[in-house]
DRENVEX-828696 format. One record per residue (C-alpha): residue number from 1; x, y, z. Coordinates in steps of 0.5 Angstrom, whole numbers, plus 500, padded with zeros to 3 digits. Layout:
  num   px   py   pz
  NUM    X    Y    Z
...
END
This chain:
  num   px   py   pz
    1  500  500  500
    2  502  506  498
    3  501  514  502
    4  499  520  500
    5  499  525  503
    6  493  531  501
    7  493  538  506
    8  487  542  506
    9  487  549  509
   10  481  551  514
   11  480  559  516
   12  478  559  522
   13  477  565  527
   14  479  565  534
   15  473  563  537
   16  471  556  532
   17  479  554  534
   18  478  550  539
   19  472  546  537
   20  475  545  530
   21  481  541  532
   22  478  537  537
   23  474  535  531
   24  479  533  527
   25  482  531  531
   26  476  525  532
   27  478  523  524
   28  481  517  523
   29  486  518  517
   30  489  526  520
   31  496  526  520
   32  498  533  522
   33  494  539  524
   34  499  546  524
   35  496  552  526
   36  498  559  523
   37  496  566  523
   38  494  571  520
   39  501  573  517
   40  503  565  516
   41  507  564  522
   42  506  557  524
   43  504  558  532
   44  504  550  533
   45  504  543  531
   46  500  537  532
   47  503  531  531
   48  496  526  531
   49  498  519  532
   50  493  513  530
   51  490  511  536
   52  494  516  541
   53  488  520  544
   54  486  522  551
   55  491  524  556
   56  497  523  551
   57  495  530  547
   58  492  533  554
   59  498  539  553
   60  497  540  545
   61  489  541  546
   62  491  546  551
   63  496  550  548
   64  490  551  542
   65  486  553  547
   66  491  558  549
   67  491  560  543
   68  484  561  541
   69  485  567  546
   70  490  570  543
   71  489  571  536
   72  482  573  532
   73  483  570  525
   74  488  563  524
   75  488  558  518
   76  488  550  521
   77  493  547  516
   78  491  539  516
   79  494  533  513
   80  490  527  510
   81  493  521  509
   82  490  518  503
   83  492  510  502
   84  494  508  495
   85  493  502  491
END
């Protein structure tokens, strides 16, 4: 089997971040999650682990928080894994 991976760009403004990355966080084939901002400055990254949920991302799920009240207006950049034939 062979990966791709397809990367999909989602505006958010500070208010919806939270709730987005927990969603997406929720999806089976998401790779990576990075935050920027509105000038394209990578304020975190989200390594997202088949099956490592819960307490092992209690920090970064934190830290998105952290941010959420911080910034008004980010781009969530998510990385897909598409399996190939």
């Amino acid at each position: 089997m062979d990966e791709n991976i397809r990367t999909e760009e989602i505006r958010v403004d500070g208010d919806g971040l939270m709730a987005k990355v927990k969603g997406l966080l929720h999806e089976a084939d998401i790779r990576r999650i990075i935050i920027k901002n509105e000038s394209g400055r990578t304020l975190i990254e989200i390594p997202v682990t088949i099956g490592v949920l819960g307490a092992v991302l209690l920090p970064q799920v934190a830290a998105v928080g952290a941010i959420a009240a911080l910034v008004t207006d980010c781009s969530i950049i998510v990385e897909r894994i598409q399996e190939g034939e």
